[in-house]
KOLLUM-325781 format. One record per residue (C-alpha): residue number from 1; residue in three letters; chain; x, y, z. Coordinates in Angstrom, 3 decimals, decimal comma. Layout:
<segus>
{seq = NUM type = Ala mol = A X = X Y = Y Z = Z}
...
</segus>
This chain:
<segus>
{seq = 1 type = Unk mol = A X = 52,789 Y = 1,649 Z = -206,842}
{seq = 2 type = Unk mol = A X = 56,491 Y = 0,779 Z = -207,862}
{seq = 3 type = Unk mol = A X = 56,672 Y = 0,263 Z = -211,734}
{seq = 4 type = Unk mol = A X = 59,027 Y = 3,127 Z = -213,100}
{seq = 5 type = Unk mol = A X = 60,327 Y = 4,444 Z = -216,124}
{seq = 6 type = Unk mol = A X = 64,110 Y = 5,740 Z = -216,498}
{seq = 7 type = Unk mol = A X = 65,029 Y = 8,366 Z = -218,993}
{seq = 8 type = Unk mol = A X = 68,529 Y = 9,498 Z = -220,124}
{seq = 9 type = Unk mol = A X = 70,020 Y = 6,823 Z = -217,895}
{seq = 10 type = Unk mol = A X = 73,178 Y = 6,144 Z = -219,024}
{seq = 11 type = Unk mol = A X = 74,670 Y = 3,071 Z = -217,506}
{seq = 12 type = Unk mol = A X = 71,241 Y = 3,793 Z = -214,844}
{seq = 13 type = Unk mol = A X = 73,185 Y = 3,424 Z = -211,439}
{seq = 14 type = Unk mol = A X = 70,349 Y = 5,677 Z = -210,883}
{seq = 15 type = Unk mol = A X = 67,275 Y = 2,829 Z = -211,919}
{seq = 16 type = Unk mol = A X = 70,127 Y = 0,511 Z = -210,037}
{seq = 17 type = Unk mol = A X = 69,352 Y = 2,487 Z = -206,581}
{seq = 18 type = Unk mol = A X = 65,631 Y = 2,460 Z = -207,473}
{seq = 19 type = Unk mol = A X = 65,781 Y = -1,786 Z = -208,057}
{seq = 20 type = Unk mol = A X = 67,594 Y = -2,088 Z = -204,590}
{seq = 21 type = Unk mol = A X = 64,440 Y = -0,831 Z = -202,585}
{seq = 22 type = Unk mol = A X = 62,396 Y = -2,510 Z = -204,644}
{seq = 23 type = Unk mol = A X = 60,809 Y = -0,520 Z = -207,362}
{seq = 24 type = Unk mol = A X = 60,303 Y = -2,367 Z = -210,894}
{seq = 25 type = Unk mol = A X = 62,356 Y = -0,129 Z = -213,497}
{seq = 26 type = Unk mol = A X = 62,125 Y = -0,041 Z = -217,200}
{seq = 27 type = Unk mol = A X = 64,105 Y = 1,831 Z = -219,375}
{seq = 28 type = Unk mol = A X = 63,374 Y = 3,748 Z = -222,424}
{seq = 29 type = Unk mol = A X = 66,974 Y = 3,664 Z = -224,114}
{seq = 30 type = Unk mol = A X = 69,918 Y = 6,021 Z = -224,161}
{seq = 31 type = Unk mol = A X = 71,237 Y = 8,418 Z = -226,203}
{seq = 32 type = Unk mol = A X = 75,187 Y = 7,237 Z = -226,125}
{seq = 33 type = Unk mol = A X = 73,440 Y = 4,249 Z = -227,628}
{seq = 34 type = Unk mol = A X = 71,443 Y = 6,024 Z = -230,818}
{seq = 35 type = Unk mol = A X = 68,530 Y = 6,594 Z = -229,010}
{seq = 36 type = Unk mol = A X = 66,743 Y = 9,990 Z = -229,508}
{seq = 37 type = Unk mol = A X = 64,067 Y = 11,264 Z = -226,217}
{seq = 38 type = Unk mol = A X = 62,320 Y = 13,470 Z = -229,003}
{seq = 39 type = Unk mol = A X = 60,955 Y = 10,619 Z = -230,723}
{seq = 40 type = Unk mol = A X = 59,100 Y = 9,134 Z = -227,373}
{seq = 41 type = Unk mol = A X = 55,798 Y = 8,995 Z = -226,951}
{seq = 42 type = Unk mol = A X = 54,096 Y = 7,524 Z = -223,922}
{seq = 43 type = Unk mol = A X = 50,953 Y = 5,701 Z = -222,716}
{seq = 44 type = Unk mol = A X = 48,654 Y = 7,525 Z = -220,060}
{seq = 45 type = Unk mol = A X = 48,559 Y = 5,947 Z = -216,600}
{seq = 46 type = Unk mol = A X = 50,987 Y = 3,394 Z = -217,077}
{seq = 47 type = Unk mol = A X = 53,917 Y = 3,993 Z = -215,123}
{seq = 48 type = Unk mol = A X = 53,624 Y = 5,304 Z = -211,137}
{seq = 49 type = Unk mol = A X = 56,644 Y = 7,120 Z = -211,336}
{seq = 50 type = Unk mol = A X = 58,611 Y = 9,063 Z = -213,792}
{seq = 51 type = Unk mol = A X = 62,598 Y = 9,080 Z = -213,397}
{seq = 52 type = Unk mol = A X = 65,659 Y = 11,222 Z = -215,136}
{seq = 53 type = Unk mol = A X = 68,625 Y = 12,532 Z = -215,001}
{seq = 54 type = Unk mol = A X = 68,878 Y = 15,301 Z = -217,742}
{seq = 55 type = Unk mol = A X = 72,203 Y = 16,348 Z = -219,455}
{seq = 56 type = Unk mol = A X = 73,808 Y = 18,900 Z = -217,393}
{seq = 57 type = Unk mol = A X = 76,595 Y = 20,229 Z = -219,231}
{seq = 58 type = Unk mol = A X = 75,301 Y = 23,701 Z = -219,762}
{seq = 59 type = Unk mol = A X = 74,047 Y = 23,936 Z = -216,054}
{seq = 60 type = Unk mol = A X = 77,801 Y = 22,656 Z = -214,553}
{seq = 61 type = Unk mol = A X = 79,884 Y = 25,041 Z = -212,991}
{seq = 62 type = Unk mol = A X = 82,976 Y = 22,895 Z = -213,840}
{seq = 63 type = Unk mol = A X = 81,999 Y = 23,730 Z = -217,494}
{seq = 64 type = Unk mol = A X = 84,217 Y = 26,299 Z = -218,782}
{seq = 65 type = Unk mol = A X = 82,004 Y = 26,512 Z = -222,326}
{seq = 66 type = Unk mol = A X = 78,998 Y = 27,407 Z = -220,342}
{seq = 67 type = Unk mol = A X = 76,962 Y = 29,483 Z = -222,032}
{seq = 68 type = Unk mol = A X = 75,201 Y = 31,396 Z = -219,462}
{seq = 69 type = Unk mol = A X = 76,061 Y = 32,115 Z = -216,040}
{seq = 70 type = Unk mol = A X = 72,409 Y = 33,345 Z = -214,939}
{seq = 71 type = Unk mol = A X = 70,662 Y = 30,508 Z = -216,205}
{seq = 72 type = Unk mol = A X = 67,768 Y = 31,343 Z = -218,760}
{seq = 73 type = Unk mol = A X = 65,058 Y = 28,061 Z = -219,112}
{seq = 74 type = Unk mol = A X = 64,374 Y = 29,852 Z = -222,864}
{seq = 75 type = Unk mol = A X = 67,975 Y = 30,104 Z = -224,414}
{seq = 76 type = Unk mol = A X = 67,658 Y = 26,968 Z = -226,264}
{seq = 77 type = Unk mol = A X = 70,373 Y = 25,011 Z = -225,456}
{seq = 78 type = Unk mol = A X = 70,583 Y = 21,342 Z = -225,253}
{seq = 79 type = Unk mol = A X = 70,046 Y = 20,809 Z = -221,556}
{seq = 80 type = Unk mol = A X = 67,014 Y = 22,706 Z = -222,119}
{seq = 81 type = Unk mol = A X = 65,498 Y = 21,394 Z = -224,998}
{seq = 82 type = Unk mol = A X = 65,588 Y = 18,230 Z = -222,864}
{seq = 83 type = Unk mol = A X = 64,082 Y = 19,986 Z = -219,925}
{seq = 84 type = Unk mol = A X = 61,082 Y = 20,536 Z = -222,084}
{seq = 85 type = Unk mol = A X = 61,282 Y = 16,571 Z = -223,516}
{seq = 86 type = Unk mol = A X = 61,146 Y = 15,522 Z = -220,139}
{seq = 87 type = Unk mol = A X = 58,290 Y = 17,690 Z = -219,276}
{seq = 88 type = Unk mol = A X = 56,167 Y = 16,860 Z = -222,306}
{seq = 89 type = Unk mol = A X = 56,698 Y = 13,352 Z = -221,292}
{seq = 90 type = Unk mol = A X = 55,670 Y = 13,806 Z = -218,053}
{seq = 91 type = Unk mol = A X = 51,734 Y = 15,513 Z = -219,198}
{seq = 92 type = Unk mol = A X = 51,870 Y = 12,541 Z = -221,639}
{seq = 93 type = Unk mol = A X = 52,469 Y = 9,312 Z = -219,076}
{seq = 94 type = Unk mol = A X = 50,759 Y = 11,152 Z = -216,068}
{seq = 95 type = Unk mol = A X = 52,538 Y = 8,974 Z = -213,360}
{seq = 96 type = Unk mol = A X = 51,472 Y = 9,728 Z = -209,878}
{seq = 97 type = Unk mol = A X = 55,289 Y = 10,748 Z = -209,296}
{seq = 98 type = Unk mol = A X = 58,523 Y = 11,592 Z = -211,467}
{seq = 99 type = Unk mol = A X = 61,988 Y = 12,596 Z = -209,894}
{seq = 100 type = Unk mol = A X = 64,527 Y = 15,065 Z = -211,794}
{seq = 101 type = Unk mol = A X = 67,855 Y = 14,992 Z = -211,144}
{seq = 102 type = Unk mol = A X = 70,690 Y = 17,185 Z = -212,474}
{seq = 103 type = Unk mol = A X = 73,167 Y = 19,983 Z = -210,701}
{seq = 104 type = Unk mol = A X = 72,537 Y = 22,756 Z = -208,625}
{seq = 105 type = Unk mol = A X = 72,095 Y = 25,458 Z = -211,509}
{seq = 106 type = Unk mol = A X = 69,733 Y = 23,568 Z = -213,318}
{seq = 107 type = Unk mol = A X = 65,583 Y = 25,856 Z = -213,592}
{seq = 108 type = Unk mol = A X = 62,902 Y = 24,861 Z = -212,144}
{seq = 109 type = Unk mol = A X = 60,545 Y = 23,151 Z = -214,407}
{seq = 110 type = Unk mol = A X = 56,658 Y = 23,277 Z = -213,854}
{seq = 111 type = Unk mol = A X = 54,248 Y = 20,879 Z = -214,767}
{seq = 112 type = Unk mol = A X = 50,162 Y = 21,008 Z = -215,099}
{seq = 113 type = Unk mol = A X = 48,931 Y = 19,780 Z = -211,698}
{seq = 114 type = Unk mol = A X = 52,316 Y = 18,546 Z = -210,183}
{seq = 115 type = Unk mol = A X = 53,232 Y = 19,966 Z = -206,911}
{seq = 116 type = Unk mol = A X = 57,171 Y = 20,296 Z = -207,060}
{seq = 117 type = Unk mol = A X = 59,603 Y = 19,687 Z = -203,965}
{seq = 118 type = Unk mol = A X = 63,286 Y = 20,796 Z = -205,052}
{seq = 119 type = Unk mol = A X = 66,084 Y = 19,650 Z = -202,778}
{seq = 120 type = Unk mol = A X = 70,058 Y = 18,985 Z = -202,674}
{seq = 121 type = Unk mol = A X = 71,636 Y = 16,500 Z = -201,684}
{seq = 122 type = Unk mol = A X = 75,889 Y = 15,518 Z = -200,774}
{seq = 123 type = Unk mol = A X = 76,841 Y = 12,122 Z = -201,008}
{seq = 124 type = Unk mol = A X = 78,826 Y = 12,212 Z = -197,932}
{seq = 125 type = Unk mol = A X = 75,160 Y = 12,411 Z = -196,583}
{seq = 126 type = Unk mol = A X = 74,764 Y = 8,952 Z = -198,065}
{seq = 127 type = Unk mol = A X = 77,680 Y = 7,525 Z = -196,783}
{seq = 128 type = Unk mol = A X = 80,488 Y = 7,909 Z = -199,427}
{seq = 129 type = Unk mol = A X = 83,545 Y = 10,218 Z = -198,998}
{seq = 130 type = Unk mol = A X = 83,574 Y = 11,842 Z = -202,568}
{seq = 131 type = Unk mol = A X = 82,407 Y = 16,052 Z = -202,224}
{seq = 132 type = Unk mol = A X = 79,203 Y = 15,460 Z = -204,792}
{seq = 133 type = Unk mol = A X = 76,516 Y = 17,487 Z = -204,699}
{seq = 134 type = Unk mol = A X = 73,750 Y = 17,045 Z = -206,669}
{seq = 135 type = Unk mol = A X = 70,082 Y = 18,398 Z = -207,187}
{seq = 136 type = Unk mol = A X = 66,348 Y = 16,485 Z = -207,253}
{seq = 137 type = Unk mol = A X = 63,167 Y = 18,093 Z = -208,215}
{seq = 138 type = Unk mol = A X = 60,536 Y = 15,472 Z = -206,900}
{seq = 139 type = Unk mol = A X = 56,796 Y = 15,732 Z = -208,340}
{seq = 140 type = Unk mol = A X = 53,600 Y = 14,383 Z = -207,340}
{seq = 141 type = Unk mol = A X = 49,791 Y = 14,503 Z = -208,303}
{seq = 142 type = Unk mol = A X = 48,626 Y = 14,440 Z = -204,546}
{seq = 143 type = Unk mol = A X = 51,467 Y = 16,721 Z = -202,767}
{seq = 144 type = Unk mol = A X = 53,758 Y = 14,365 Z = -201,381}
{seq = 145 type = Unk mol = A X = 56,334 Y = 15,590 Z = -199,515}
{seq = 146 type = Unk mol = A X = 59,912 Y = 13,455 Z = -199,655}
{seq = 147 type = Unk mol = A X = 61,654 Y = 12,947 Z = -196,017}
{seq = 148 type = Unk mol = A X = 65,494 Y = 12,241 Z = -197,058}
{seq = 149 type = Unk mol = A X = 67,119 Y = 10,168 Z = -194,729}
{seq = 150 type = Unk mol = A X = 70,135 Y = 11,636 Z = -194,373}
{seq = 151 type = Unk mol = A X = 73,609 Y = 10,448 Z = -192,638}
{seq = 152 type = Unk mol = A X = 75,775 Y = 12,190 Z = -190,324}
{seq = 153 type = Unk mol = A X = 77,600 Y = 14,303 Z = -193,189}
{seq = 154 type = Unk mol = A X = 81,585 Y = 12,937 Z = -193,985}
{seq = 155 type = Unk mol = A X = 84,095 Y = 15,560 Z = -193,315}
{seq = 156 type = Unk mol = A X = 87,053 Y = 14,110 Z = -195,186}
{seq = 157 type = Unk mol = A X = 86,511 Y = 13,612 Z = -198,552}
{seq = 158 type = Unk mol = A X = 87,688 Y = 13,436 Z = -202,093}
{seq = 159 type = Unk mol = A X = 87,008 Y = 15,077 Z = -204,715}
{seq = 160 type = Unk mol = A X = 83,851 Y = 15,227 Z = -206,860}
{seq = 161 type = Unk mol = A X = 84,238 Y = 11,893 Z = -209,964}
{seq = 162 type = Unk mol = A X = 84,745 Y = 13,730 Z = -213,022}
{seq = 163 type = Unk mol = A X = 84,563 Y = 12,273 Z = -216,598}
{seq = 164 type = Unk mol = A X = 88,025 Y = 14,771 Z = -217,133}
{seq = 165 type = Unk mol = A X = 89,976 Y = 12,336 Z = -214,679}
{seq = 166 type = Unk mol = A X = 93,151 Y = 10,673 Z = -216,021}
{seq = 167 type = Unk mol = A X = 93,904 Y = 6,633 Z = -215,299}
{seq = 168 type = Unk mol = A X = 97,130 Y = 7,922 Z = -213,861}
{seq = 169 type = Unk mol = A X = 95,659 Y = 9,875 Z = -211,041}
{seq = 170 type = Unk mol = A X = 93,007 Y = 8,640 Z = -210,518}
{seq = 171 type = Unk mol = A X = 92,266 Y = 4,845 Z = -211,259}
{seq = 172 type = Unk mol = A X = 88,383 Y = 3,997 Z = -213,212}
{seq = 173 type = Unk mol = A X = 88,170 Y = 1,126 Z = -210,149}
{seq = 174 type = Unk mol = A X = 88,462 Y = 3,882 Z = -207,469}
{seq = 175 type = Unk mol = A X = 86,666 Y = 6,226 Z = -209,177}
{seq = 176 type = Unk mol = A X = 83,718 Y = 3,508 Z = -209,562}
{seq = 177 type = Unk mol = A X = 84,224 Y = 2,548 Z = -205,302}
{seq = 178 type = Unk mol = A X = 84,006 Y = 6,450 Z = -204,870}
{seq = 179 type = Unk mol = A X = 80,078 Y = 6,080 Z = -206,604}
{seq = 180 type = Unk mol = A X = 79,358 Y = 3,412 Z = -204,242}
{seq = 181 type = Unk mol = A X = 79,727 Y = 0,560 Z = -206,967}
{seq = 182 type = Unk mol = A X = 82,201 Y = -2,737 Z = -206,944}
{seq = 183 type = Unk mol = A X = 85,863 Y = -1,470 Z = -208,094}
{seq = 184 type = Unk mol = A X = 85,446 Y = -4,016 Z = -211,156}
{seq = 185 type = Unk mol = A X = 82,112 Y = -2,435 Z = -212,002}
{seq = 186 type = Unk mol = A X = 82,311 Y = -2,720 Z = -216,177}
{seq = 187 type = Unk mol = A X = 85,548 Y = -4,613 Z = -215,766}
{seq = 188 type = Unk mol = A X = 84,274 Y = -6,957 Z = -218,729}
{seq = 189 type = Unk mol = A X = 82,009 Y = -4,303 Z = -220,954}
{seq = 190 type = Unk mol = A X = 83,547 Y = -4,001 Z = -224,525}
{seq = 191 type = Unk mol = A X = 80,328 Y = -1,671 Z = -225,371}
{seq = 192 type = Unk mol = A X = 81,922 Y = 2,021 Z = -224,145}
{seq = 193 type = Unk mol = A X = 85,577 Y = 3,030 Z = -224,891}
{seq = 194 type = Unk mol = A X = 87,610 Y = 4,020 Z = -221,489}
{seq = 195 type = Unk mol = A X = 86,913 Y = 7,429 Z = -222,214}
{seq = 196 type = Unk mol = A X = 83,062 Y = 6,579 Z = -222,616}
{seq = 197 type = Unk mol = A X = 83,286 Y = 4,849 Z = -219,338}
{seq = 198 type = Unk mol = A X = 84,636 Y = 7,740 Z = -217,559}
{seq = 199 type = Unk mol = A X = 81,858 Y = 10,238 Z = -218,561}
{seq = 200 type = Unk mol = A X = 79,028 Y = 7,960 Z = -218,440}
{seq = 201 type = Unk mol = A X = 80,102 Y = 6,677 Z = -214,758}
{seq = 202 type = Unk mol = A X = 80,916 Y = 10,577 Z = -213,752}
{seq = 203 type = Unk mol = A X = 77,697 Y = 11,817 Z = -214,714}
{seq = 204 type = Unk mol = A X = 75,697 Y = 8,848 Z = -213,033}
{seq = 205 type = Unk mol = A X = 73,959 Y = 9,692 Z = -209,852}
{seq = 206 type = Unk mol = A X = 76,299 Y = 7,381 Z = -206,761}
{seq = 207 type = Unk mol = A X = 74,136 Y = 4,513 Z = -206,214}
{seq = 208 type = Unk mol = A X = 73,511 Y = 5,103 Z = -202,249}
{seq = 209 type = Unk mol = A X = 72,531 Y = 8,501 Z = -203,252}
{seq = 210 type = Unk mol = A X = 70,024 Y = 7,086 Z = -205,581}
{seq = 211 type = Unk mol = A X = 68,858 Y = 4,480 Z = -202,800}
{seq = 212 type = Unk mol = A X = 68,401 Y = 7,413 Z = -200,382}
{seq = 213 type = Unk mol = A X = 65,926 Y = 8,873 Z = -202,424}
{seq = 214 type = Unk mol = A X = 64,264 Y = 5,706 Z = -204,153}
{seq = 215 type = Unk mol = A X = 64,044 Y = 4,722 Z = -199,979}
{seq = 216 type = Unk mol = A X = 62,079 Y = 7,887 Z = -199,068}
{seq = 217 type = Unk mol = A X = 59,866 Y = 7,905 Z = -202,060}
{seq = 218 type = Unk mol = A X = 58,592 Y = 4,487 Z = -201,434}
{seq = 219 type = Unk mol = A X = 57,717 Y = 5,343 Z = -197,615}
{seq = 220 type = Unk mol = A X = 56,439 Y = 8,518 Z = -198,525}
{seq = 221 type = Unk mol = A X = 53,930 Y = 6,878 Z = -201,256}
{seq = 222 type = Unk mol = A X = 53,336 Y = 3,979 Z = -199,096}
{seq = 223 type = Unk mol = A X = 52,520 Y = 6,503 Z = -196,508}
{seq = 224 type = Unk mol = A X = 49,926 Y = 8,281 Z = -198,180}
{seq = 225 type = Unk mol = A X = 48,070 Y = 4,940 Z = -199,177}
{seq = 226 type = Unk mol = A X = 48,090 Y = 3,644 Z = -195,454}
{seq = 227 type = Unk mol = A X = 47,091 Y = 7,653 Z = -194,569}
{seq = 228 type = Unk mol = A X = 45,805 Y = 7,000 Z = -190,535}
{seq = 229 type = Unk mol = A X = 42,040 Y = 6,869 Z = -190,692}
{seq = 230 type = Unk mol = A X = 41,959 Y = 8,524 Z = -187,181}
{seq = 231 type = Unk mol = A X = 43,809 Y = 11,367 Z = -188,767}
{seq = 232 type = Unk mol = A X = 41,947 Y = 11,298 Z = -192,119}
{seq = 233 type = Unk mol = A X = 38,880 Y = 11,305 Z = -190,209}
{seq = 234 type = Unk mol = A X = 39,301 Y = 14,445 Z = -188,206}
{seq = 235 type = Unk mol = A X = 40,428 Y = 16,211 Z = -191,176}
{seq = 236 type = Unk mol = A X = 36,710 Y = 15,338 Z = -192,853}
{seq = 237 type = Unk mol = A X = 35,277 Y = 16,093 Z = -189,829}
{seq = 238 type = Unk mol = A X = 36,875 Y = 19,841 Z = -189,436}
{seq = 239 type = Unk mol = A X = 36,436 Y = 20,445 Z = -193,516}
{seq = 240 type = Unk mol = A X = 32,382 Y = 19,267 Z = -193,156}
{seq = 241 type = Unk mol = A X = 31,974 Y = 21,529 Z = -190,423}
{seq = 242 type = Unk mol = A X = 33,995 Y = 23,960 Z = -192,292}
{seq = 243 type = Unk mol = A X = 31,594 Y = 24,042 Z = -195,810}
{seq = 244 type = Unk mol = A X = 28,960 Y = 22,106 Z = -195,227}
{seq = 245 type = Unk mol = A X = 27,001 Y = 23,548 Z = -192,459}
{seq = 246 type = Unk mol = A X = 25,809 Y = 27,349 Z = -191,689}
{seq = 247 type = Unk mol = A X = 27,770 Y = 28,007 Z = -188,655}
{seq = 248 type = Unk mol = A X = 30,413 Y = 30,679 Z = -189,433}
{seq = 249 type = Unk mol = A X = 33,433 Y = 28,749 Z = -187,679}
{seq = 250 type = Unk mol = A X = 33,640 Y = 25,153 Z = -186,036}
{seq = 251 type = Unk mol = A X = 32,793 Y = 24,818 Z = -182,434}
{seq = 252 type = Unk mol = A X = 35,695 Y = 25,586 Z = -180,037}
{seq = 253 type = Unk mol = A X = 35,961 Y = 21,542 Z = -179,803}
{seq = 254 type = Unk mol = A X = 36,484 Y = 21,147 Z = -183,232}
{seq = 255 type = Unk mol = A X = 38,709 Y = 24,002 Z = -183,014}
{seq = 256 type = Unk mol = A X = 41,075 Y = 22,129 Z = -180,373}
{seq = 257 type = Unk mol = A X = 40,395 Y = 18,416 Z = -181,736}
{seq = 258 type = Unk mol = A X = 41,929 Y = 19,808 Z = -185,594}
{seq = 259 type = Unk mol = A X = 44,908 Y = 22,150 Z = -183,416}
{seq = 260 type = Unk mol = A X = 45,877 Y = 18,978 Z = -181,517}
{seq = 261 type = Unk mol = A X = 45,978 Y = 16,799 Z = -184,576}
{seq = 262 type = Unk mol = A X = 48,167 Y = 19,177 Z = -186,711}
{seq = 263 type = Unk mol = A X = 50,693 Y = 20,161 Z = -183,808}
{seq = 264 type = Unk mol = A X = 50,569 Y = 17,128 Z = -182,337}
{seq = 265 type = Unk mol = A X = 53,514 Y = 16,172 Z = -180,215}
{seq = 266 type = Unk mol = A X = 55,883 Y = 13,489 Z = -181,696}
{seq = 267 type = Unk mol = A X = 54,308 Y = 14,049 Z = -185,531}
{seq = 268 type = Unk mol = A X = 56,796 Y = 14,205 Z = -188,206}
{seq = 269 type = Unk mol = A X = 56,433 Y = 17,132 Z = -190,513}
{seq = 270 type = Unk mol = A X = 59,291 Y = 17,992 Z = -193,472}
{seq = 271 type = Unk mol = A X = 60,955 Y = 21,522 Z = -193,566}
{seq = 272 type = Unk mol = A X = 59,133 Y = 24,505 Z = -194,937}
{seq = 273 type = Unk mol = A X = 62,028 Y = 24,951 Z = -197,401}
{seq = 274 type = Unk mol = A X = 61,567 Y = 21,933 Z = -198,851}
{seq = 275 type = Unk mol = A X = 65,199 Y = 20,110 Z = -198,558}
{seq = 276 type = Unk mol = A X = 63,749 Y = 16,998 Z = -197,025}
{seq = 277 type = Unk mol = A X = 64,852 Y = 16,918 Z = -193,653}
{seq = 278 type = Unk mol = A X = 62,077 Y = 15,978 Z = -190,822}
{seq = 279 type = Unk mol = A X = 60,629 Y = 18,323 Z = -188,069}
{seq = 280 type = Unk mol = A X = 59,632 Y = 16,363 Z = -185,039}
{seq = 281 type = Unk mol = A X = 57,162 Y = 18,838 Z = -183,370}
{seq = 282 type = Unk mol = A X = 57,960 Y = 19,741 Z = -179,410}
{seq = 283 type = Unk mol = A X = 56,228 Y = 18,542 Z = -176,513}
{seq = 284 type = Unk mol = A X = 54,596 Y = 21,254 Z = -175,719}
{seq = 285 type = Unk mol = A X = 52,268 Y = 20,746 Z = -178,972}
{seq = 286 type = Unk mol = A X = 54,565 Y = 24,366 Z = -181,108}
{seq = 287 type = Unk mol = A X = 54,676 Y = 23,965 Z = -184,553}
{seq = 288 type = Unk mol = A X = 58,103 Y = 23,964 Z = -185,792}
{seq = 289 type = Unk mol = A X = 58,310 Y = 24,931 Z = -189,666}
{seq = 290 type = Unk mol = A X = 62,356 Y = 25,367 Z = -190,300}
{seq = 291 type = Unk mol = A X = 64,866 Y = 22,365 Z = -189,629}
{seq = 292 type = Unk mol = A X = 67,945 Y = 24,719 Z = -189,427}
{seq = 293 type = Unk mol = A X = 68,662 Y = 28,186 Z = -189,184}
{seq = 294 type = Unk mol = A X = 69,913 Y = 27,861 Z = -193,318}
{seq = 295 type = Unk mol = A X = 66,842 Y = 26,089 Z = -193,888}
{seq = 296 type = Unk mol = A X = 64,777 Y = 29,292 Z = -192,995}
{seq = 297 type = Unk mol = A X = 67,512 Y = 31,648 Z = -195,160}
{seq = 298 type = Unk mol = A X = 67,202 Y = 29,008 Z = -197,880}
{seq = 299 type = Unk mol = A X = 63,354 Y = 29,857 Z = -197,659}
{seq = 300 type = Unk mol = A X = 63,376 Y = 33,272 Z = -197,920}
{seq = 301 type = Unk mol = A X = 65,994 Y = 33,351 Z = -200,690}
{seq = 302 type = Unk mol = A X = 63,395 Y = 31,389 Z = -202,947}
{seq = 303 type = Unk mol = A X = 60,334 Y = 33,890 Z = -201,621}
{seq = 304 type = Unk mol = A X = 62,897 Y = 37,060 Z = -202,767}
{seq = 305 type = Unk mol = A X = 62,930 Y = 34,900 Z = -206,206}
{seq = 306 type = Unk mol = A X = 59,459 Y = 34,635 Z = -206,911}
</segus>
């Protein structure tokens, strides 16, 4: 389950990160190179996952031009009208998984029968020293839930890579060493201008970023197809007894058996807000369902939304 498809890539340091843990990536062309996302069609059931990174211009806070402050899905714009491309595509190919990425402000986007986990992520939480925070909406057919591996966050950093920054104060070889690339990364290309180097490379996702998540999608999906058949099996067990039979509840056995394998001691769940991080359940068998005390106020912030 590794072949994937990369959409509005760029110079794909994003399908880069994906290659590294060992996903097969394809790409479907770029628009700074002609290419136009509305005129894409796609088979059914050909590609397992799905990934993008959507223009964000009208979603960026360091966008002075932005259009709307309160971001409305329906106004039209660019970013949106490629919010709705990527969704189309999405009901068209039918992976088993797709990944969105794109800032902070960007909507949620819904699609038919796709259970959506939206998280953010730093990359000094991946390693690099550069303030960048950036947003993933992760979908799946069978409700897979992503557990991001994150690092032991940098305190000192530098400032986010911006496609506005001058040779003079900032050179493109540490700017490219800041995304977690070689300092002669496109030494040699005479495709892009300097200034097309600079914006292409500033709105690329930092590669370890992009290995993070590629990483934690490939153990969650490899997860689910080795699911535990001990664990599979009480679940059958408990959902027979459940509908199948006349009794009005499981026996008190049944009861405890199903209790002990949810709560069980040592089992790694992810956060009830959905940012990734892992809940190792306490010995004494209590259900944990927040990570951190923001995770919790993150949580109820998106239940005051809806």
């Amino acid at each position: 389950m590794n072949f994937v498809l990369s959409l509005f890539h760029g110079i794909d340091i994003f399908g880069r990160g994906f290659e590294s843990e060992g996903f097969c990536v394809v790409r479907a062309g770029e628009f700074e190179l002609g290419f136009d996302v509305r005129g894409l069609h796609l088979p059914s059931g050909k590609f397992d996952g799905v990934i993008a990174g959507t223009p964000c211009q009208q979603y960026s806070t360091v966008n002075r031009k932005r259009r709307h402050q309160k971001v409305n899905p329906n106004c039209g714009c660019y970013g949106c009208q490629m919010l709705k491309e990527f969704c189309r595509l999405i009901d068209e190919s039918q992976p088993s998984w797709f990944l969105l990425e794109n800032v902070p402000a960007v909507p949620d986007i819904h699609v038919v029968n796709y259970s959506i986990q939206r998280f953010d992520l730093r990359a000094s939480e991946c390693g690099l020293p550069q303030e960048r925070l950036r947003h993933f909406q992760f979908g799946s057919l069978n409700n897979t839930k992503l557990i991001i591996d994150r690092q032991p966050r940098i305190t000192t950093t530098q400032p986010t890579v911006l496609s506005s920054d001058k040779e003079t104060d900032r050179p493109f070889s540490e700017r490219c060493v800041l995304q977690g690339l070689p300092s002669d990364f496109l030494a040699n290309s005479t495709i892009f201008t300097k200034k097309g180097k600079s914006k292409l490379l500033a709105n690329s996702v930092a590669f370890p970023m992009a290995k993070t998540v590629a990483k934690a999608i490939r153990e969650a999906t490899a997860k689910h197809e080795t699911l535990n058949c001990e664990q599979a099996d009480s679940i059958s067990r408990f959902a027979t007894n459940q509908v199948f039979t006349n009794r009005e509840s499981p026996t008190n056995h049944e009861s405890k058996a199903h209790s002990q394998f949810v709560n069980k001691p040592g089992l790694i769940t992810v956060c009830g807000c959905d940012c990734g991080r892992p809940i190792t359940n306490h010995k004494t068998g209590r259900k944990r369902k927040y990570a951190e005390d923001s995770c919790r106020k993150r949580a109820e912030l998106k239940r005051k939304k809806l």
